[in-house]
C-alpha positions in Angstrom: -31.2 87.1 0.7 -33.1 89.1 -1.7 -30.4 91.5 -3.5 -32.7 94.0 -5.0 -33.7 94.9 -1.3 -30.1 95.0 0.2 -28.4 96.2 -2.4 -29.5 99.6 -2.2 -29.2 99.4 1.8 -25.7 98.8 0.9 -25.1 101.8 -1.3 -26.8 104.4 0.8 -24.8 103.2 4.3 -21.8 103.6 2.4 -19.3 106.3 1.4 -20.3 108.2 -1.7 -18.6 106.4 -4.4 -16.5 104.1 -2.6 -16.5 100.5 -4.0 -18.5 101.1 -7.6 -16.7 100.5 -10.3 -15.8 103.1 -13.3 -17.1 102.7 -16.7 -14.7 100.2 -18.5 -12.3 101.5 -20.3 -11.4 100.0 -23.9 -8.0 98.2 -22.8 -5.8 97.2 -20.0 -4.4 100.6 -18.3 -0.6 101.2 -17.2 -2.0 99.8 -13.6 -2.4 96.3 -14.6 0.1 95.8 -17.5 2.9 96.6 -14.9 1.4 93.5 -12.8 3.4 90.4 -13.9 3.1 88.6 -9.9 1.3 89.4 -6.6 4.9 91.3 -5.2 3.9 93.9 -8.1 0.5 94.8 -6.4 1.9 95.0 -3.3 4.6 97.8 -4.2 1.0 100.1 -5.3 0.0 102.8 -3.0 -3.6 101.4 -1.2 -5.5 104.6 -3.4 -4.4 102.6 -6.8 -6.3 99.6 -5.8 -9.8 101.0 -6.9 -8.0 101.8 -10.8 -6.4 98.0 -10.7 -9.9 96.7 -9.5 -11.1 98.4 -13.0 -8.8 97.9 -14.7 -8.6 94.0 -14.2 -12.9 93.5 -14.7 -12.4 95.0 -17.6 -9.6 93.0 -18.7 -11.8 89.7 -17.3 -14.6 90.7 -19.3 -13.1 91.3 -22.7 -10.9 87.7 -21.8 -14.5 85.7 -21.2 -15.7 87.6 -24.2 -13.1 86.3 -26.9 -12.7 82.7 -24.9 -16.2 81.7 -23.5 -16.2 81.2 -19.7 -17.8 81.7 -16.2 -18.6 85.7 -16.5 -20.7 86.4 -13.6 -19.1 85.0 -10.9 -15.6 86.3 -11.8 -16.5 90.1 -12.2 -18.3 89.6 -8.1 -14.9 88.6 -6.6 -12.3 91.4 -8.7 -11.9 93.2 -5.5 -11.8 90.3 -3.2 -8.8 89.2 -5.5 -7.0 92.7 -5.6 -7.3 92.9 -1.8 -6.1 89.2 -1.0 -3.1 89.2 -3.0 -2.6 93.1 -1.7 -2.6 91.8 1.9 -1.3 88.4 1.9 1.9 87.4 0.9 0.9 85.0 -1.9 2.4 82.5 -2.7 3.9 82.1 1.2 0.7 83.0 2.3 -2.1 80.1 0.9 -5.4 81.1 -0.9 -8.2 78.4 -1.3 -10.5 79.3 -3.5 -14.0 77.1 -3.3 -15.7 75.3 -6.8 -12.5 78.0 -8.2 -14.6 78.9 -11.1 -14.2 82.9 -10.1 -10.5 82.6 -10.1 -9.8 84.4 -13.6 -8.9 87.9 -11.4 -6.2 85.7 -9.4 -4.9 84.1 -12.6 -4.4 87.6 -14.5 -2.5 89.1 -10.9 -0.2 85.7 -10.8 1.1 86.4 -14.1 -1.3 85.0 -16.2 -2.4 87.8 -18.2 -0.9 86.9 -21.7 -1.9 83.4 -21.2 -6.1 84.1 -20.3 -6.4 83.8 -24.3 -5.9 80.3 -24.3 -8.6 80.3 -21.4 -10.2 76.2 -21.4 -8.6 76.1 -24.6 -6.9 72.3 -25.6 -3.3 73.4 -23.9 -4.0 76.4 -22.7 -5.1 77.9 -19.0 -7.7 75.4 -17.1 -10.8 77.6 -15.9 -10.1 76.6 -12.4 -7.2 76.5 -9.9 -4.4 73.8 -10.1 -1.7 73.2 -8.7 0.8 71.9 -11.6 -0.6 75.4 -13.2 0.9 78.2 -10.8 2.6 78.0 -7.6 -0.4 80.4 -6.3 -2.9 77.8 -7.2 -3.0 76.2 -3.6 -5.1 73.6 -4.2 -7.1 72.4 -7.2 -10.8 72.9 -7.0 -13.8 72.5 -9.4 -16.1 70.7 -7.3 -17.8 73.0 -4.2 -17.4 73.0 -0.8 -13.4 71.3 -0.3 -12.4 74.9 0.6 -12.3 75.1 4.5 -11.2 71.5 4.6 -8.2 71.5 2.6 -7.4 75.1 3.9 -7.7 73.4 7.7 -4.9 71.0 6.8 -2.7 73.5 5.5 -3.1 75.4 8.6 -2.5 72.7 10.7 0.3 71.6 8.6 1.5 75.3 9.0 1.3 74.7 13.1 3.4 71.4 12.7 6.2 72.7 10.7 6.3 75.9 13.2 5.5 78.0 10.0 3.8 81.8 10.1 2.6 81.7 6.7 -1.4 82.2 6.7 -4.2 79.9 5.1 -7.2 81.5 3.4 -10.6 79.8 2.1 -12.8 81.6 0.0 -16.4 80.2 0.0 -19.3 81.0 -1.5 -22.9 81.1 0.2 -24.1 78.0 -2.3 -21.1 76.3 -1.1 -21.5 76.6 2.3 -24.7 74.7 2.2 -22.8 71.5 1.5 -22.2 69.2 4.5 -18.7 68.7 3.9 -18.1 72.7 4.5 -19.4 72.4 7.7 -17.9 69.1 8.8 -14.9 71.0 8.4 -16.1 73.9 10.1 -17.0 72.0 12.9 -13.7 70.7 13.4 -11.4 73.8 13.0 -13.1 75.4 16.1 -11.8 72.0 17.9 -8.5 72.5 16.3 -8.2 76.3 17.0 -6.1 76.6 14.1 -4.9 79.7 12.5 -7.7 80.0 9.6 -9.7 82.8 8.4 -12.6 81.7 6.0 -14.0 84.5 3.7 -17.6 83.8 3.6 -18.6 85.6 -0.2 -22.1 85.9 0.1 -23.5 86.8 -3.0 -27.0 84.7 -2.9 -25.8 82.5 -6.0 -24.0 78.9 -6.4 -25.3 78.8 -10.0 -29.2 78.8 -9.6 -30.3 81.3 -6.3 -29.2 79.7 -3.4 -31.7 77.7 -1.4 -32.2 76.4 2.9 -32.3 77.4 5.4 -28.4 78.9 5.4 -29.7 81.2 2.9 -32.5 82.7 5.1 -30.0 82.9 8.1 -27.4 84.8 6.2 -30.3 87.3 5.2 -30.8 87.4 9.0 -27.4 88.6 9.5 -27.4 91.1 6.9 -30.7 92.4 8.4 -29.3 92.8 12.1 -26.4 94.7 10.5 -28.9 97.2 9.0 -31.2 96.9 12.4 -28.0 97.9 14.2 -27.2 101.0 11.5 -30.7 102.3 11.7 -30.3 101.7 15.7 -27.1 104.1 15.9 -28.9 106.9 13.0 -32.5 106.8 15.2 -30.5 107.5 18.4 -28.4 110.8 16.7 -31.7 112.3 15.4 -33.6 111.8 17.8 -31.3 112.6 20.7 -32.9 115.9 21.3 -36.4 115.1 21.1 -37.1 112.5 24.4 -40.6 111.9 24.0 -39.8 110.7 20.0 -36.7 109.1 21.6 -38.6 106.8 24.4 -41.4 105.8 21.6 -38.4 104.6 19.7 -37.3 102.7 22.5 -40.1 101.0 23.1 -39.7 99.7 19.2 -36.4 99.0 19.6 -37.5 96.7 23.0 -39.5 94.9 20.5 -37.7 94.6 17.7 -34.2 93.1 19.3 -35.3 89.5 18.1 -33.5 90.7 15.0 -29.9 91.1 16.5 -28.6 88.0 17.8 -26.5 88.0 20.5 -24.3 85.1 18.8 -24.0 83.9 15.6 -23.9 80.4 14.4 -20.4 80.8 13.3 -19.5 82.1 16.6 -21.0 78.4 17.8 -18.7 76.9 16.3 -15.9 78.7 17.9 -15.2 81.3 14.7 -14.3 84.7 15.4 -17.7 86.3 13.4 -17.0 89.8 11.2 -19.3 91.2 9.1 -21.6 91.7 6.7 -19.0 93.9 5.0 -19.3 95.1 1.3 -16.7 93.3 -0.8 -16.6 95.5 -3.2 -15.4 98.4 -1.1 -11.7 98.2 -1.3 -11.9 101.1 1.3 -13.2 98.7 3.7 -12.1 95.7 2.8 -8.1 95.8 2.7 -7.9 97.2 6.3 -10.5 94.7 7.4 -8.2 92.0 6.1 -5.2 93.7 7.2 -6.6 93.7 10.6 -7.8 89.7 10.1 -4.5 88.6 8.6 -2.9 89.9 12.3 -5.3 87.7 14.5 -5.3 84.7 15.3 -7.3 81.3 15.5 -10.1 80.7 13.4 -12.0 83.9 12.0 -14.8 84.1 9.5 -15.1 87.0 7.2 -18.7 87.7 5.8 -18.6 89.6 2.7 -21.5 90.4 0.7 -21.3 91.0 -3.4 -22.8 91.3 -6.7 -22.0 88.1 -9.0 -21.6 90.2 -12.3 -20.7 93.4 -11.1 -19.4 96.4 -13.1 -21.3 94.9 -16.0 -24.8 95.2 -15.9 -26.0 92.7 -18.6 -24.6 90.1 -15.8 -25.6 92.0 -12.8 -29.5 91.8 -14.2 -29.0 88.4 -15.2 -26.3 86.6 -13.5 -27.7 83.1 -14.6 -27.6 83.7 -18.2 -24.2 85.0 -17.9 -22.7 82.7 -15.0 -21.1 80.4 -18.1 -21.0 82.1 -21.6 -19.6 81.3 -24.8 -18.1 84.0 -27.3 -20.2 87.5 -27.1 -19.7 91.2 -27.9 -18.9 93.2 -24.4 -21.1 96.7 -25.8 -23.7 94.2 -27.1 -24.1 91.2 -24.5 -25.2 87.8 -25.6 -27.4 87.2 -28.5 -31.0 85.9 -28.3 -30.1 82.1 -29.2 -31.5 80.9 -32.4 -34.0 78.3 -32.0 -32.3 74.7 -32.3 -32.8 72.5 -35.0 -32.4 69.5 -32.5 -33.0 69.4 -28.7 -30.2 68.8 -26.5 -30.1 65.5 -24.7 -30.7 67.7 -21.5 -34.1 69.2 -23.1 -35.2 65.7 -23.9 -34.8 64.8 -20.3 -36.8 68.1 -19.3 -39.6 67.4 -21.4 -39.4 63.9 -20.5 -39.9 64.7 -17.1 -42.4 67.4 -17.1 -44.4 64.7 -19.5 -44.1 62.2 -16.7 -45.1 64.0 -14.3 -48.5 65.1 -16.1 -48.8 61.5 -16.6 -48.1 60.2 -13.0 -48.6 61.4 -9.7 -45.6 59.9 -8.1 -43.2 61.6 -10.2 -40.9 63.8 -8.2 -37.8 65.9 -9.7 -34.6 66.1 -7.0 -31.3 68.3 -7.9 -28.7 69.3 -5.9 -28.6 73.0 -7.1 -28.5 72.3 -11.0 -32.2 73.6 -11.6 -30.7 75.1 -15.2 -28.2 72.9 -16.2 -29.9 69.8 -15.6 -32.9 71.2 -17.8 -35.6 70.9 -14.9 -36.8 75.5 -15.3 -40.1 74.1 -16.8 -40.9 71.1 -14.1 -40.0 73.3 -11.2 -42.2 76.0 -13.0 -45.2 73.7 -13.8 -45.1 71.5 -10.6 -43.3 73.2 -8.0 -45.2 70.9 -5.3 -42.8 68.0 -6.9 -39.3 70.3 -7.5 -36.8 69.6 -4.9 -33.6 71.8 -5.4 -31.7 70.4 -2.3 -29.0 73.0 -2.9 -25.1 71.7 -3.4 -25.7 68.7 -1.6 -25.5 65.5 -3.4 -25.1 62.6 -0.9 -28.4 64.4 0.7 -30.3 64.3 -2.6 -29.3 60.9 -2.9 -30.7 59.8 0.5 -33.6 62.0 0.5 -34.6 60.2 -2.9 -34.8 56.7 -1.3 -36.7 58.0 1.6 -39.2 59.1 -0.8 -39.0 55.6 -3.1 -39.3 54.2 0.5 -43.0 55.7 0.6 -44.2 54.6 -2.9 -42.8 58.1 -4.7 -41.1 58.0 -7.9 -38.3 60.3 -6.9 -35.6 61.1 -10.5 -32.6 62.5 -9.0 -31.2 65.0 -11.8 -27.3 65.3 -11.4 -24.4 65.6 -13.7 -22.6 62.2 -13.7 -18.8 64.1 -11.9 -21.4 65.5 -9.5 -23.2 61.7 -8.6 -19.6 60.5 -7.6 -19.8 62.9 -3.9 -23.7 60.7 -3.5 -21.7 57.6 -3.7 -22.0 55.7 -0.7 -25.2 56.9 -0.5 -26.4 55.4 -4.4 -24.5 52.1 -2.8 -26.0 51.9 0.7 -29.1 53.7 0.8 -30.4 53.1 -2.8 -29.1 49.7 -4.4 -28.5 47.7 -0.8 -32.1 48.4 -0.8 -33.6 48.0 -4.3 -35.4 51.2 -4.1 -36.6 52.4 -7.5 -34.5 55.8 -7.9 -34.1 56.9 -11.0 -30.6 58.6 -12.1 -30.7 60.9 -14.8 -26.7 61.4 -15.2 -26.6 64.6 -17.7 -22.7 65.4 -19.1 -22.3 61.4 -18.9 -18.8 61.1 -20.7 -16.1 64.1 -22.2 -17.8 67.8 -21.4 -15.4 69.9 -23.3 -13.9 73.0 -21.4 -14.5 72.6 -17.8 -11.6 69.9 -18.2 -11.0 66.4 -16.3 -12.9 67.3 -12.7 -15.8 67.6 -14.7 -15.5 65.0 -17.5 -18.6 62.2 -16.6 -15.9 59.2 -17.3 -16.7 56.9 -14.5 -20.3 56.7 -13.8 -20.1 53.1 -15.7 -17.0 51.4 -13.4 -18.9 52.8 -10.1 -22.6 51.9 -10.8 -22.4 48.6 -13.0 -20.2 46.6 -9.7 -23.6 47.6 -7.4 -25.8 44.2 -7.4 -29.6 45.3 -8.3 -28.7 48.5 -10.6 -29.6 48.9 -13.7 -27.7 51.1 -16.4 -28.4 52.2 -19.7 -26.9 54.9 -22.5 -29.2 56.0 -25.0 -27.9 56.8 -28.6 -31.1 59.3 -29.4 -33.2 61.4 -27.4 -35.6 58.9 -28.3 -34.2 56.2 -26.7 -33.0 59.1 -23.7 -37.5 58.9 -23.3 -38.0 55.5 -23.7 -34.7 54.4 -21.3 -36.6 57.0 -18.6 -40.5 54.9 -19.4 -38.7 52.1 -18.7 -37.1 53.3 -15.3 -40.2 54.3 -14.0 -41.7 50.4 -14.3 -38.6 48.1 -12.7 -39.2 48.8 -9.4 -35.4 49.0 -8.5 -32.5 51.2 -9.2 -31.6 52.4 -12.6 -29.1 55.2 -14.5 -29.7 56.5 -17.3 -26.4 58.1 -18.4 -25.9 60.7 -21.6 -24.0 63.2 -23.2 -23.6 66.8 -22.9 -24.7 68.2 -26.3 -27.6 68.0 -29.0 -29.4 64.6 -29.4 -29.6 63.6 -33.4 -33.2 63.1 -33.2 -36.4 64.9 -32.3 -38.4 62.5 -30.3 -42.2 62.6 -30.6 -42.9 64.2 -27.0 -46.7 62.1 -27.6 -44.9 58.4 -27.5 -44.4 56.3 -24.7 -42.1 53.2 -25.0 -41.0 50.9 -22.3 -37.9 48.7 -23.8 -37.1 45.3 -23.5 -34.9 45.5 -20.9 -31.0 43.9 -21.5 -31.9 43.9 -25.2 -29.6 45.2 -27.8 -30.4 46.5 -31.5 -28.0 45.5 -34.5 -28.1 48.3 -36.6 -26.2 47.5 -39.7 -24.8 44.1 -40.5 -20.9 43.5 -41.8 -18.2 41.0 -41.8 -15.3 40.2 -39.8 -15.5 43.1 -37.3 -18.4 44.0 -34.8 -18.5 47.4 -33.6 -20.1 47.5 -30.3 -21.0 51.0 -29.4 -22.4 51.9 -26.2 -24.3 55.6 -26.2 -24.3 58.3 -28.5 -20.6 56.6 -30.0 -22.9 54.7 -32.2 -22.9 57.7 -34.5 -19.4 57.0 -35.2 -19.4 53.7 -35.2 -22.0 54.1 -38.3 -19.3 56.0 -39.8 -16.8 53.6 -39.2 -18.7 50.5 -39.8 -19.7 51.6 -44.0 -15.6 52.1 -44.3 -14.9 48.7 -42.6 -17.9 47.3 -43.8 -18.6 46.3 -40.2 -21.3 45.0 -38.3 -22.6 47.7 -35.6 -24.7 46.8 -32.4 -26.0 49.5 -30.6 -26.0 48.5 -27.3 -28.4 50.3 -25.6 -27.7 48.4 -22.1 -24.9 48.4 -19.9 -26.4 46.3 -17.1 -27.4 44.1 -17.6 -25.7 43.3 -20.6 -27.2 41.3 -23.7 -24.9 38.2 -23.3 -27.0 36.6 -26.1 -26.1 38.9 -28.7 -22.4 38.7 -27.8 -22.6 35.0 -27.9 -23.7 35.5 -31.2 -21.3 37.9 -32.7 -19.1 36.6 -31.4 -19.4 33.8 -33.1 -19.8 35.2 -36.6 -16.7 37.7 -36.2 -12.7 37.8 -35.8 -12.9 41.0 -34.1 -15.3 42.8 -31.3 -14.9 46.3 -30.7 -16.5 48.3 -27.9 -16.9 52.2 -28.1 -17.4 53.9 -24.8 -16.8 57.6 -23.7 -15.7 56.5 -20.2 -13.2 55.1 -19.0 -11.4 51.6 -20.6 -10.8 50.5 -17.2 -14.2 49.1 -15.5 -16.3 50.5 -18.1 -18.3 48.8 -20.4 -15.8 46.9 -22.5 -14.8 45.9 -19.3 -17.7 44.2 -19.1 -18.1 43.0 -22.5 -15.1 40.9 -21.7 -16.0 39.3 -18.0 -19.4 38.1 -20.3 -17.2 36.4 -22.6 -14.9 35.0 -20.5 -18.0 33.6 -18.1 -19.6 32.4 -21.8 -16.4 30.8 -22.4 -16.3 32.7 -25.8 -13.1 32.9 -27.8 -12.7 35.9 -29.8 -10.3 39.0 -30.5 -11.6 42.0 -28.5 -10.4 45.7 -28.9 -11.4 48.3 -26.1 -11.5 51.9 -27.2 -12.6 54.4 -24.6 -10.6 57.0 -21.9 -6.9 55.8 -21.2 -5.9 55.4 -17.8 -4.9 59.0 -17.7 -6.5 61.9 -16.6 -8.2 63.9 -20.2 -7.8 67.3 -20.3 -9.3 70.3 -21.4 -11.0 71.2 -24.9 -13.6 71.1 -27.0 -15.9 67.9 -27.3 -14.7 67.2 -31.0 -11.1 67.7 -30.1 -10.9 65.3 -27.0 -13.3 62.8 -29.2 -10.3 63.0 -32.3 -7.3 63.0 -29.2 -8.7 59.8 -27.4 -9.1 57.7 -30.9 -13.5 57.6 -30.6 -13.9 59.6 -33.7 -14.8 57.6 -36.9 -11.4 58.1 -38.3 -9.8 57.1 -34.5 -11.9 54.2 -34.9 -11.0 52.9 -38.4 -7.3 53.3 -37.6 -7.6 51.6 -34.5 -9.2 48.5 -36.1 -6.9 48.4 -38.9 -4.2 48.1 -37.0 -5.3 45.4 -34.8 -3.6 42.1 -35.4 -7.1 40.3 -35.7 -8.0 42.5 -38.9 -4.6 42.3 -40.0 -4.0 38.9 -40.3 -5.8 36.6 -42.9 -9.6 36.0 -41.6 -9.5 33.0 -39.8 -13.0 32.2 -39.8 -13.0 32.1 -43.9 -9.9 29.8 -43.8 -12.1 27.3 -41.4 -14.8 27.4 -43.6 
């Protein structure tokens, strides 16, 4: 749906004034600050809603301002927020908000107001909804398209237990493309349960929304304006028959555009809409009306991601996540980097590929920005595949292509490769096609917290017979890992970090490495640092005040068993660094070699407890989970094997 065409449809069929939103004011008004719960709303006459609705954006967007956040998508769904908790008896009454990540409205109205200054701050507020956070966080959600599935159960569960309380899903357009959202749509017209799904069509997930979903819901919101004009033609014309029967005639030829059914309706929904979600005139006594019905119902909003501030509205991209900004001045021009992020090398990787091979084809599943693929969808759009938020289809769609002699590079972020799973396992590696994954935000991500944290990409890829894995410590290495891909001829990952690479690759060098071969990078005594990815850093660190030997290991799978025979051999103590998880990671696998090689030697693990790691920034979490140079030194020292007297100098 293209919102600089229906947008101003919008405004003009509407009342003058109703749903826009007032200049913002400089602080939180007497509306808001007397909001501490949901109950508070509810005691406001219905004509206050419109100053809370402005009251709260404003309050969002000064909170995104000081903490960094998603911007865009919150200030779209302030009135869907004010008018849900208005209507519905929260917390009795269950909300499900899909991906979450447009929550910060609902977290200021559930008494969360004070707290949004510690917004994805190390214990503070999570950007998303969870459930050991607030007793109106129904159910925790980062990742899209769970909505209408977990809200089904509840509903059900609501059935069971003979309850009257009402279940709610909020789901955006992106969302909806995802399998799973449909799958569960399919089966709550079966079930007939009591479920209304709010359908917040907004054209967005993160990049424009893509499919053939997309076209249809622009269909919809076309036969609602059809049906407007209809209604308008037949009042002006009315007494003027000859203009009136030309105008039928039109109207004969023109019905294609109004369908009799909609595809919701297919699936046994109760359809409404295309509404205006930002028109609290419409929307509370829409969902007052919805909240009395019964069975499953679908409500199809339409909104603005960034509305009320226009630097967003213009741009809702660049301000969907933000770091720190002025409000009156929007976010500064970035100052050109003195390194390229891991994610840029990968993007000029590809696009260099590309030029270089015909084959080369670039697949993501709705992660055209964040994945770094803007220029290689720009320069060879023949060979860009955004599949929208649908993973497991990427997957599958990749190995067709592999299947046919393409060189297909599925670009995901490692939390997002875990919904393609089975399909990495059965359609991929059961079948040795040569896929290529390029797992960007491989490891700890920093705010966005432990649904988002790439920490087991190593445990479920390294067990699959046939796959390769690698972690680069450079964007060098990022290139030459992705040249080597490209030759095998089977499945391979390429895992790495979110954040800048400490190199600047040459963009005009090729390398293909030796493939299972590691690179000793600083030679020590009694202790071997192994370090596996861009740890290696701080295990330099480490290694001058331990005088250590450090191994950058370069390969996961296969491992270089020949260098760890050797080590060792030559050291009381091996250490692994890893920013994954301990448990089936790559230390993991450091010991099953040595305990296949029969090798004797003390070995320290250091990676992601078995505990779920929260929220913060990258350095923070790094320092918390021991993986910093002075986690690492402290570890080592302590280690009985360091500790006692060298027993390889007492042999000799």
């Amino acid at each position: 749906m293209n919102h600089d065409l229906v947008w101003p449809l919008w405004q003009a069929a509407r009342p003058a004034g109703a749903g826009q939103a007032n200049p913002p004011t400089t602080s939180p008004g007497s509306l808001l600050a007397g909001i501490a719960e949901p109950a508070d709303l509810r005691a406001l006459a219905r004509t206050d809603l419109p100053a809370v609705a402005d009251e709260l954006r404003e309050a969002v967007l000064q909170s995104v301002a000081t903490t960094g956040g998603h911007l865009s998508s919150n200030l779209g769904t302030i009135e869907l927020a004010v008018a849900l908790h208005y209507v519905f008896d929260t917390p009795q009454d269950r909300i499900v908000w899909d991906v979450g990540h447009q929550t910060y409205a609902h977290k200021v109205l559930t008494g969360r107001r004070a707290a949004m200054a510690s917004l994805r701050q190390m214990g503070g507020l999570s950007g998303f909804p969870r459930r050991d956070e607030s007793v109106y966080d129904a159910f925790g959600t980062a990742h899209s398209s769970t909505s209408i599935s977990a809200a089904l159960g509840m509903a059900v569960a609501a059935r069971a237990q003979g309850s009257d309380r009402r279940v709610v899903a909020v789901i955006g357009d992106g969302a909806m493309s995802a399998g799973m959202a449909f799958e569960a749509l399919n089966n709550a017209g079966v079930i007939d349960a009591n479920l209304l799904v709010i359908l917040n069509d907004n054209d967005m997930s993160i990049s424009p929304a893509v499919g053939a979903l997309n076209r249809y819901l622009a269909q919809l919101v076309a036969g609602r304006f059809y049906q407007q004009a209809r209604e308008l033609t037949k009042q002006v014309l009315a007494g003027v028959p000859p203009l009136r029967r030309m105008a039928r005639r039109m109207e004969v030829a023109a019905k294609g555009m109004v369908m009799p059914s909609t595809l919701f309706e297919q699936f046994g929904f109760n359809y409404t809409g295309p509404i205006d979600g930002h028109d609290l005139a419409t929307l509370v006594p829409m969902l007052q009306s919805l909240r009395q019905a019964s069975g499953p119902r679908l409500l199809h909003i339409v909104t603005r991601k960034g509305h009320g501030y226009a630097p967003a509205e213009q741009d809702p991209v660049k301000y969907h996540g933000v770091g720190r900004f002025h409000p009156a001045l929007g976010l500064a021009k970035a100052a050109a980097a003195v390194r390229p992020t891991f994610t840029q090398v990968f993007g000029d990787w590809l696009c260099d590929a590309a030029e270089r091979d015909p084959r080369v084809v670039g697949i993501t599943p709705a992660m055209r920005e964040g994945s770094g693929l803007v220029e290689f969808a720009a320069r060879h759009p023949d060979r860009y595949f955004d599949v929208g938020i649908a993973e497991q289809h990427a997957v599958t769609f990749a190995a067709g292509m592999a299947c046919e002699g393409m060189l297909p590079v599925v670009a995901v972020y490692s939390t997002f490769l875990q919904r393609g799973y089975d399909q990495a396992l059965h359609d991929v590696a059961l079948q040795g096609l040569p896929v290529v994954f390029a797992l960007d935000r491989a490891g700890l991500v920093g705010a966005d917290g432990p649904t988002h944290h790439g920490a087991f990409d190593i445990a479920f890829l390294r067990c699959l017979p046939g796959m390769h894995l690698a972690a680069p410590a450079t964007g060098t290495e990022l290139r030459q890992m992705l040249d080597t891909a490209l030759t095998l001829g089977a499945p391979m990952a390429v895992r790495y970090p979110r954040g800048t690479a400490p190199d600047i690759p040459d963009r005009q060098a090729q390398g293909v490495l030796p493939v299972g071969r590691a690179l000793t990078v600083r030679r020590g005594t009694r202790v071997a640092l192994l370090a596996f990815g861009p740890l290696l850093a701080a295990a330099l660190e480490a290694g001058e005040r331990l005088d250590a030997t450090v191994i950058n290991m370069r390969w996961i799978k296969p491992l270089d068993t020949a260098m760890l025979a050797l080590v060792a051999s030559q050291h009381d103590l091996l250490v692994t660094l890893e920013d994954h998880v301990i448990q089936g990671g790559a230390g993991s696998a450091v010991a099953e070699s040595l305990q296949v090689q029969h090798l004797s030697c003390a070995l320290l693990q250091l990676g992601h407890p078995d505990a779920w790691t929260p929220h913060g920034e990258q350095a923070e979490l790094l320092h918390l989970l021991g993986l910093d140079a002075d986690g690492i030194v402290a570890q080592v020292q302590a280690h009985p094997a360091y500790t006692l007297s060298p027993v390889r100098a007492v042999l000799s």
